[in-house]
N, C-alpha and C positions, 0 to 999 in steps of 0.2 A: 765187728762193729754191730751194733744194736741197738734200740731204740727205750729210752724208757718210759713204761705205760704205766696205767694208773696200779696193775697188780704188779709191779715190780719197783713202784717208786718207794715204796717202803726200805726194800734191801738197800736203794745207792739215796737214803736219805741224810745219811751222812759222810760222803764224799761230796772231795768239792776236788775242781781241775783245779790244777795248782799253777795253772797257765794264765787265765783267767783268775783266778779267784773268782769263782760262784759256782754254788752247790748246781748239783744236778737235778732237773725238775721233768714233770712227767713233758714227752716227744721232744726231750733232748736225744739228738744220738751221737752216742758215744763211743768208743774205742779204746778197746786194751790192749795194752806191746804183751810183749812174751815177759817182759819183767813184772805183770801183771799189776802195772798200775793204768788207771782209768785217766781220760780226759776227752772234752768236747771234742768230736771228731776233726773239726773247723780248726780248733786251737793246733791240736798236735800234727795235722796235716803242714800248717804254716811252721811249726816250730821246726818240724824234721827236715824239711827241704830246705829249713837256715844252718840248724846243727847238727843234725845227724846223730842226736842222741835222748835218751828220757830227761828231762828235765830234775828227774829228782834222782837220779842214780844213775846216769851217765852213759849206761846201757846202750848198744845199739839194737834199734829194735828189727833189726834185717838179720842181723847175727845173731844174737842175743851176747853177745860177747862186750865186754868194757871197750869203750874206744874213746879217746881221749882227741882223736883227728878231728877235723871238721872237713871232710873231703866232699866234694861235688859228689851230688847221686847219680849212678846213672839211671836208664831208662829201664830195667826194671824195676829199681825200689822207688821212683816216680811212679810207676805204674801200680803199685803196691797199697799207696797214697790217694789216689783219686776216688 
């Protein structure tokens, strides 16, 4: 997770979360899975604790492995999240 500043909002000035739909602007903080795709921290905390997977490649991001399940987290990959 990481924060973007005014010297780094160049690199993610064209990434957008694909959760939200809206680009990334500077003291957005963000996060990237092991599948290495970006998203608002806020968006993908909520999205994984519903599905348990990348939105755009299906990824689990606790595995890194394809997972097509939707199984309850448990209490470590909640805590992974916060």
């Amino acid at each position: 997770m990481f924060v973007i500043t005014e010297e780094t909002k160049e690199i993610y000035a064209e990434f957008t979360c694909s959760i939200c739909i809206t680009e990334f602007g500077v003291a957005d903080v963000v996060r990237k899975l092991v599948c290495r795709h970006y998203f608002h921290h806020e968006c993908i905390r909520l999205w994984i604790m519903r599905q348990q997977v990348c939105p755009n490649c299906k990824i689990n991001p606790f595995t890194g492995q394809y997972n097509d399940n939707n199984n309850a987290l448990n209490n470590t990959d909640a805590q992974m999240l916060a």
